[in-house]
C-alpha positions as CSV (number, residue, x, y, z in Angstrom):
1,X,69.2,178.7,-132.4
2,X,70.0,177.5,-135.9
3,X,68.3,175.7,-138.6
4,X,65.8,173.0,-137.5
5,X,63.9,170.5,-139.7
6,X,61.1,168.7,-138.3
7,X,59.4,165.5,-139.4
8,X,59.4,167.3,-143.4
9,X,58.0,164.9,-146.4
10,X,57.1,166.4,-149.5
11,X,55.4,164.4,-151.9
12,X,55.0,164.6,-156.1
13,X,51.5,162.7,-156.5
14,X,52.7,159.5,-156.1
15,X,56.5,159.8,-155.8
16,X,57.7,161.5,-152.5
17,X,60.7,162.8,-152.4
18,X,61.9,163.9,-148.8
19,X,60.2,161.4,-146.3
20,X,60.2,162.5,-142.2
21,X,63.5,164.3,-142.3
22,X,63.9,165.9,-139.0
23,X,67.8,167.2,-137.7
24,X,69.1,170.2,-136.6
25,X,72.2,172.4,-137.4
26,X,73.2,174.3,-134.9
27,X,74.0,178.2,-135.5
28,X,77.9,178.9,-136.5
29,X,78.3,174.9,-137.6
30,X,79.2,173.5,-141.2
31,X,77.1,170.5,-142.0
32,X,77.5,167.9,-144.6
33,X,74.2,166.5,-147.0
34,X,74.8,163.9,-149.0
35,X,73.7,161.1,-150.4
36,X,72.9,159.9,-154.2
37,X,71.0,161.6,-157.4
38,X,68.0,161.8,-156.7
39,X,68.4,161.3,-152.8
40,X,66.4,164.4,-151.9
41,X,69.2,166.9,-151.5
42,X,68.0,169.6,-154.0
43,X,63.8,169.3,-152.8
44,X,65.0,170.0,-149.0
45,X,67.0,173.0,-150.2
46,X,64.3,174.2,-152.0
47,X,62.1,173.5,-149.4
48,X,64.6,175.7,-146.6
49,X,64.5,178.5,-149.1
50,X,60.5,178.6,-149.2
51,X,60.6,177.6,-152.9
52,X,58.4,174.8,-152.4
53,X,56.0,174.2,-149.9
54,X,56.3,171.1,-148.0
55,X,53.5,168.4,-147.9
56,X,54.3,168.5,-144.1
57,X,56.5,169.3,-141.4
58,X,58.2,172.4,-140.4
59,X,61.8,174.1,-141.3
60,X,62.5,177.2,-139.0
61,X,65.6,179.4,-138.8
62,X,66.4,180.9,-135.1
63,X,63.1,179.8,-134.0
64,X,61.3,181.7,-137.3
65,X,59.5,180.3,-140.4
66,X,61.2,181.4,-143.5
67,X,59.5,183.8,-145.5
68,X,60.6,186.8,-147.2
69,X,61.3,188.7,-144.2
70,X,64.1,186.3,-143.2
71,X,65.7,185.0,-147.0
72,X,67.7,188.4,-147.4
73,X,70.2,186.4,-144.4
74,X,70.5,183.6,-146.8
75,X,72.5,182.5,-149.5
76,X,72.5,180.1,-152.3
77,X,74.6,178.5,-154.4
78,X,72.4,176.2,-156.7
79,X,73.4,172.9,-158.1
80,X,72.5,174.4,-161.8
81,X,74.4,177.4,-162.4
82,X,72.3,180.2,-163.5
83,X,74.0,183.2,-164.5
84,X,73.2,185.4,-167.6
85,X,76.0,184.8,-170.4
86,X,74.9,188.4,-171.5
87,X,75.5,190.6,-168.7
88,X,79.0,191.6,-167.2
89,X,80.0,190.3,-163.9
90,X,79.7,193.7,-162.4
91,X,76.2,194.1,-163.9
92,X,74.9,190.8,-162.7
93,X,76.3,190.5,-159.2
94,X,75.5,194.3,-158.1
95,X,71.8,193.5,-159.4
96,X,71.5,190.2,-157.5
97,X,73.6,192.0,-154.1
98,X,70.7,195.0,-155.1
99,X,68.0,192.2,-154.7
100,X,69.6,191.7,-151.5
101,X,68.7,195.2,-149.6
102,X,72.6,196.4,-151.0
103,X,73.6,199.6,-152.6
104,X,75.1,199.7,-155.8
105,X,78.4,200.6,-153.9
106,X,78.6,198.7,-151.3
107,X,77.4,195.9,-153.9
108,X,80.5,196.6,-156.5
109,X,83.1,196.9,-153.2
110,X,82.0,193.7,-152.0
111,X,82.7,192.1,-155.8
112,X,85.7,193.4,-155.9
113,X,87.0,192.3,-152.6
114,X,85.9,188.8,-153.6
115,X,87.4,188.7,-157.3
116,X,90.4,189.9,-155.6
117,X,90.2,187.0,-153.5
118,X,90.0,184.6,-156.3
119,X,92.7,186.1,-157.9
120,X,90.0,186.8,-161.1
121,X,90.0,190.7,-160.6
122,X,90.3,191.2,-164.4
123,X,87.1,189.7,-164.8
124,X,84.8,192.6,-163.0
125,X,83.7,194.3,-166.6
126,X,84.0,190.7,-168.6
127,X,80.6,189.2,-170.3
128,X,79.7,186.1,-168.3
129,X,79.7,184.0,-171.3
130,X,82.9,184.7,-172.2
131,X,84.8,183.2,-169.0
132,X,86.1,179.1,-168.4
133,X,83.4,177.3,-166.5
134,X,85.7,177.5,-163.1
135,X,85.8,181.3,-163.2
136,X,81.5,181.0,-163.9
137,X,81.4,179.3,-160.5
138,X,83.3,181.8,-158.7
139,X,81.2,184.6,-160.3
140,X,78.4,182.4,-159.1
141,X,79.7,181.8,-155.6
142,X,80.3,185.1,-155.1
143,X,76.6,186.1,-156.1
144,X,75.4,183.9,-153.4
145,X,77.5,185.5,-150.8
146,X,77.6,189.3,-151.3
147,X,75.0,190.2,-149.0
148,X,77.2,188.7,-146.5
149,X,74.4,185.9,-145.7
150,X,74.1,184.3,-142.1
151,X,72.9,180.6,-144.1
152,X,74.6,179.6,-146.7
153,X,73.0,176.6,-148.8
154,X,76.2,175.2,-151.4
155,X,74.8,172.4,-154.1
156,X,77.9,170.6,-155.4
157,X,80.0,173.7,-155.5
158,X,83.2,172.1,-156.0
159,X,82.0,170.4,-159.0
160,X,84.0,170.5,-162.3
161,X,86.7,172.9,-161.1
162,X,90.2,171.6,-161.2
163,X,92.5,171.0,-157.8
164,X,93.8,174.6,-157.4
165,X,90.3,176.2,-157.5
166,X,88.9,173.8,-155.4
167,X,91.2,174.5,-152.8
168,X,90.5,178.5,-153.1
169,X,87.0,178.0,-152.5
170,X,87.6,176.1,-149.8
171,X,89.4,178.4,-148.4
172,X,86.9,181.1,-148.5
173,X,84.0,178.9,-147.5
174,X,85.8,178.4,-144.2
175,X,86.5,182.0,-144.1
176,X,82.9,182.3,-144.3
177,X,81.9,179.7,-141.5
178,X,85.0,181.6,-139.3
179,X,82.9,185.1,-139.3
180,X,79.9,183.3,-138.1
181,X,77.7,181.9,-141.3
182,X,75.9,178.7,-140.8
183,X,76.7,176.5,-143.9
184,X,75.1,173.3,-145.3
185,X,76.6,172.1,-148.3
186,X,76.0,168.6,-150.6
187,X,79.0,167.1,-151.9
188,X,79.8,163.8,-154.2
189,X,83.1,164.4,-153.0
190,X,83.5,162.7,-149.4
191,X,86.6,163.9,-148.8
192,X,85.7,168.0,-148.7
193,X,82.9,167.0,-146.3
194,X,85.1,164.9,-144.1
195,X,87.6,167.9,-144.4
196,X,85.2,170.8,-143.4
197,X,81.9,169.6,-141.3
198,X,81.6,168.4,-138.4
199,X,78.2,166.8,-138.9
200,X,76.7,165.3,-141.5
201,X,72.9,163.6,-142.3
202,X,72.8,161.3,-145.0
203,X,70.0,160.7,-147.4
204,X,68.9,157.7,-149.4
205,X,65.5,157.7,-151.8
206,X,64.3,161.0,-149.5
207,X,65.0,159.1,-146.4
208,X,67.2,159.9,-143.6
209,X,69.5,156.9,-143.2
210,X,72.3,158.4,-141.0
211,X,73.1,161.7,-139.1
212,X,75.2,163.1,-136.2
213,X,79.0,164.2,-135.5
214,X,81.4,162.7,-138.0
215,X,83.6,161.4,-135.1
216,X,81.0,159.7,-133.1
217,X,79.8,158.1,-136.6
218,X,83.3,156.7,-137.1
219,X,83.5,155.3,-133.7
220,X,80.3,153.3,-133.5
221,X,81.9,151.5,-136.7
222,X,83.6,148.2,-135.3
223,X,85.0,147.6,-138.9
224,X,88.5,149.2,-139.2
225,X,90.9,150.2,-142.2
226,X,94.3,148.9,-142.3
227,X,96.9,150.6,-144.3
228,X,100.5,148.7,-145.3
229,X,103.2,150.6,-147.6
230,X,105.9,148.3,-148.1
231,X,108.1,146.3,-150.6
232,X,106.7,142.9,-149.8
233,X,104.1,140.5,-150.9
234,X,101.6,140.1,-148.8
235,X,99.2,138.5,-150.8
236,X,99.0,135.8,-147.4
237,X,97.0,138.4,-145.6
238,X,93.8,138.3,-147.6
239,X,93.2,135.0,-145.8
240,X,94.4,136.0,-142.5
241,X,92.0,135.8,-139.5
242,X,89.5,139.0,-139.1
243,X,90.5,140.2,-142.6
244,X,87.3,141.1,-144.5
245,X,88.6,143.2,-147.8
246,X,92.4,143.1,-149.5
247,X,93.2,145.8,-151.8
248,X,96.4,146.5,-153.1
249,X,98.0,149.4,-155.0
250,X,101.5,149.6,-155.9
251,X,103.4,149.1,-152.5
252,X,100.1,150.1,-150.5
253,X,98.1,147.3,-148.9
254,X,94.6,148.1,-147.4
255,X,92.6,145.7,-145.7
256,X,89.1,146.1,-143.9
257,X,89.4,144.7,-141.1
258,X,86.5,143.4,-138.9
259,X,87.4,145.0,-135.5
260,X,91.1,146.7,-134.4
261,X,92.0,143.8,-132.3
262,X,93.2,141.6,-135.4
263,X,95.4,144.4,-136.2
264,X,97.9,143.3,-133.2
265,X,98.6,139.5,-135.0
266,X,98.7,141.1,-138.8
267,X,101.2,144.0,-137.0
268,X,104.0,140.8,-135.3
269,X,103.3,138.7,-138.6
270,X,104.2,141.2,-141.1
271,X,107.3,143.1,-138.7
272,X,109.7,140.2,-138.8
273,X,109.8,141.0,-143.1
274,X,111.6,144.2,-142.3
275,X,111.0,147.6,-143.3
276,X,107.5,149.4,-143.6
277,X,106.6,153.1,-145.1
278,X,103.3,152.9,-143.3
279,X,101.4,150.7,-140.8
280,X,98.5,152.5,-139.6
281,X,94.9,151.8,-138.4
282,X,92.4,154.0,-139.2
283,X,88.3,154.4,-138.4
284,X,86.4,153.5,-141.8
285,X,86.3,156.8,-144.3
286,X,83.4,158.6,-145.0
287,X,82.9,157.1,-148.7
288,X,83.3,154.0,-146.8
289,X,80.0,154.3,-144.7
290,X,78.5,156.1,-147.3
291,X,79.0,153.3,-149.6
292,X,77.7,150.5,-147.4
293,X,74.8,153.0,-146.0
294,X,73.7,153.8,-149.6
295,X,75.8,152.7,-152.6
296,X,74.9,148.5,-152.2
297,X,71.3,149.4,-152.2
């Protein structure tokens, strides 16, 4: 049961854009799709919605093709915002939850419920135009998940909002994934994937370059991150044996280093200084691998 993609390419004339993507996420899960502009991201959603028919290969949801009898379980959040500046919240979101199979009450409770959960209620009989971009979003979020969808599709939907919002829509999209939705959501920013999925397939030029479980990504990564917060100069280390990268910032050292063993000599060389904040080793980050899987190509 879940979403499964199977060997999927689609092709413009000569350019193709998603080359033999195959994974699977697994019903209940929250995966992670990233990768650069241009990667594919966008195509394969459109692709799982039945917007665009692929050149080949197969997408199926719980074993069934998606057509029109099986959309009205999904939502989607698009990475171009698309609401009418015209209409009033309550007029556009009861007419897309309408769309949806909803009544017009059950379509205007659910709004409220979820401006109340923004803390935006004041907004239900505002023009769309007339609200800050962050509060567009939420109207926007919130029209993708009225109908209570079982997928959810997100396309950058923590872009442009400030800290405070991000972390309220964070907070509801695990809500979401708690009561059972499947979500699949693209992100620039590696740390809300690393935060919230447990999987992730990245993509680079439409092809699949790396998926799996987060953890077992990490561990197949020799390379390690070393992080040092003292008041000391340890300039010395970027030559030290094993060391492959020195950054510093302020007090904070990091160094990449080329497998955890060389952490026990740069740990007794740097202890007989004194003091230390922080001496920590850590598996490489997610903008790490994505960086060396896609960014120095």
């Amino acid at each position: 049961m879940g979403l499964s993609i199977k060997n999927l390419t689609m092709r413009f004339n000569e350019h193709t854009a998603v080359d033999d993507l195959s994974l699977h996420v697994e019903q209940g899960e929250m995966y992670g799709f990233l990768g650069g502009n241009g990667a594919g991201k966008t195509t394969t959603f459109r692709m799982i919605l039945n917007l665009l028919k692929p050149t080949s290969g197969s997408i199926t949801w719980n074993d069934k093709h998606i057509n029109y009898d099986v959309t009205d379980m999904i939502g989607y959040l698009p990475e171009d915002r698309g609401l009418h500046p015209k209409l009033t919240v309550e007029e556009q979101v009861t007419y897309l939850g309408r769309l949806k199979g909803m009544s017009q009450k059950d379509s205007k409770d659910a709004l409220k419920y979820w401006l109340k959960r923004f803390d935006v209620s004041e907004n239900f009989s505002k023009k769309i135009g007339s609200l800050s971009k962050g509060n567009q979003q939420k109207i926007q979020l919130i029209a993708s998940i009225i109908h209570n969808p079982k997928l959810i599709i997100l396309d950058e939907p923590f872009s442009g909002l400030d800290p405070v919002n991000v972390e309220l829509l964070k907070e509801a999209v695990k809500e979401l994934n708690k009561n059972g939705a499947t979500i699949i959501f693209s992100s620039h920013r590696m740390e809300h994937v690393e935060e919230l999925c447990e999987s992730i397939c990245i993509l680079n030029k439409g092809k699949q370059v790396l998926s799996g479980k987060i953890s077992d990504i990490k561990r197949s990564y020799k390379e390690k991150r070393m992080t040092i917060v003292g008041n000391y100069d340890l300039a010395f280390l970027e030559n030290a044996p094993g060391v492959l990268e020195y950054t510093k910032m302020n007090e904070t050292v990091i160094l990449k280093i080329a497998e955890e063993s060389y952490a026990k000599d740069i740990y007794e060389t740097i202890s007989s200084l004194g003091y230390f904040k922080k001496i920590s080793v850590e598996d490489p980050t997610l903008n790490e691998i994505f960086i060396e899987k896609v960014g120095k190509n």
